[in-house]
N, C-alpha and C positions, 0 to 999 in steps of 0.2 A: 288454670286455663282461662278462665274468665278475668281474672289482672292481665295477663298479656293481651288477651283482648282489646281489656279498654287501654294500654297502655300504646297497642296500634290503632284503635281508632277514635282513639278522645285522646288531646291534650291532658295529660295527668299531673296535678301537680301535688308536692309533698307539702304537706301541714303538721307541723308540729304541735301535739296535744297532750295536755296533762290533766287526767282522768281523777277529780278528785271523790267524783260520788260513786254511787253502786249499781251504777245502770252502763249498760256495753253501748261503745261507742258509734255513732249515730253509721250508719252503713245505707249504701244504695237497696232498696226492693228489687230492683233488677237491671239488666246491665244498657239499660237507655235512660232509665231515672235521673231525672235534673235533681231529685231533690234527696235528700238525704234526712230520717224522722231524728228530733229530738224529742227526748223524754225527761218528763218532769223526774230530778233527782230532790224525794221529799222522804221524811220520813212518815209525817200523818196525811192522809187527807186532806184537803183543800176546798172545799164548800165555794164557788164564784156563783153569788147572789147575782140574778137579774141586773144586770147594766153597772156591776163591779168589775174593777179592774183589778189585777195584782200581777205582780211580777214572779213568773215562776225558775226557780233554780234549774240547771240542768249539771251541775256540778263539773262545767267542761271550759277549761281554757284552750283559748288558739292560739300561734302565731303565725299570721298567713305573711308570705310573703309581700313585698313591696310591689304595685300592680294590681292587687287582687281585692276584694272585697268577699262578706260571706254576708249573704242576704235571709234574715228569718221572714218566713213567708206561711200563712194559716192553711193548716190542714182542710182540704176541702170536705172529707167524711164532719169535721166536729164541726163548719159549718153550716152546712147542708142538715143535718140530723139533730145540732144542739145550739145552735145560734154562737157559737164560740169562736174568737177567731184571733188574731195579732191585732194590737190598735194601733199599732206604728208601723203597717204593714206596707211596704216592707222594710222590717228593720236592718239598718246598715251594722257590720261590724266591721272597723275600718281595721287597717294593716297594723297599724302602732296598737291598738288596742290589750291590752293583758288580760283584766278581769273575768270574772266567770262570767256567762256565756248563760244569759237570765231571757225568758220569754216575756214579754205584757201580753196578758191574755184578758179578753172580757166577754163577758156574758150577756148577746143580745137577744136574749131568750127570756120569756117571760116567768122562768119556772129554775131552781135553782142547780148547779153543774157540779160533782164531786170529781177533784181531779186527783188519781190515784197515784201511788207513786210507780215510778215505770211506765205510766199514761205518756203515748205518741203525744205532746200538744202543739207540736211545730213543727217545717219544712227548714230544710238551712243549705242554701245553694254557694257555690264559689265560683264566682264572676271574676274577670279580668278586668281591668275598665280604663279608660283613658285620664290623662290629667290635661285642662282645659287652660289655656295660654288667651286673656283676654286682648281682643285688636279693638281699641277704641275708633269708632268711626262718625262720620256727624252723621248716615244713613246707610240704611236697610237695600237691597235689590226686590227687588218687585216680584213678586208672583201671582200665581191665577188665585191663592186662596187671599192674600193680603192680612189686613186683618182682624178676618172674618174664626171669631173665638167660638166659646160656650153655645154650641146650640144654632151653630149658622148652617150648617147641612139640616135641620129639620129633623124629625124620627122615622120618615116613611121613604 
């Protein structure tokens, strides 16, 4: 019931996955979920010291089709509760891509993070996205922001 669902009202598209570790493949929480958890595929524990970075395995290759992108994006719980998050966030996985399918995770928490194996430590979305055709011009058209960057509306 719920696949016919989202196959009438989301765009569904098929991904080819080969599941090399011991953890079940990364699945929606519910059926509006943008994001999809991945889980560390380790065998021992992983200790991330205060303001250490590592690369965690999830034991998961893709191949998405041509068009599509798959974005890892930090869990807001291990944010919020343990200062952990993606440091390339968000990271791209592009279409040609093969390899497994690895988090960078860091610890901006002053106190240190054990990451279990089966630990949720990432979101992973699949985007569509356009490819971009450059028109060299000698100028820009005008607008009411111009430009006006970093910090020009103020904070209040």
């Amino acid at each position: 019931m719920l696949g016919e669902l989202l196959n009438f009202a989301f765009n569904m598209v098929k991904i080819k996955v080969v599941n090399a570790g011991n953890q079940p493949l990364p699945a929606y929480a519910t059926s509006e979920s943008a994001g999809m958890d991945l889980r560390a595929n380790i065998d021992d524990p992983i200790t991330l010291h205060p303001l250490e970075r590592q690369l965690i395995p999830t034991g998961l290759r893709i191949a998405l089709p041509a068009g599509y992108e798959a974005q890892v994006r930090p869990r807001s719980g291990l944010a919020l509760k343990h200062g952990i998050t993606v440091l390339n966030s968000p990271g791209t996985i592009d279409a040609d891509y093969r390899g497994e399918l690895k988090v960078l995770l860091i610890n901006f928490s002053d106190t240190d993070f054990v990451i279990k194996a089966g630990e949720r430590i990432a979101q992973l979305v699949i985007a569509a996205h356009e490819v971009a055709q450059w028109e060299v011009v000698q100028e820009l058209d005008c607008t009411e922001r111009g430009e006006g960057g970093y910090g020009h509306t103020g904070v209040k």
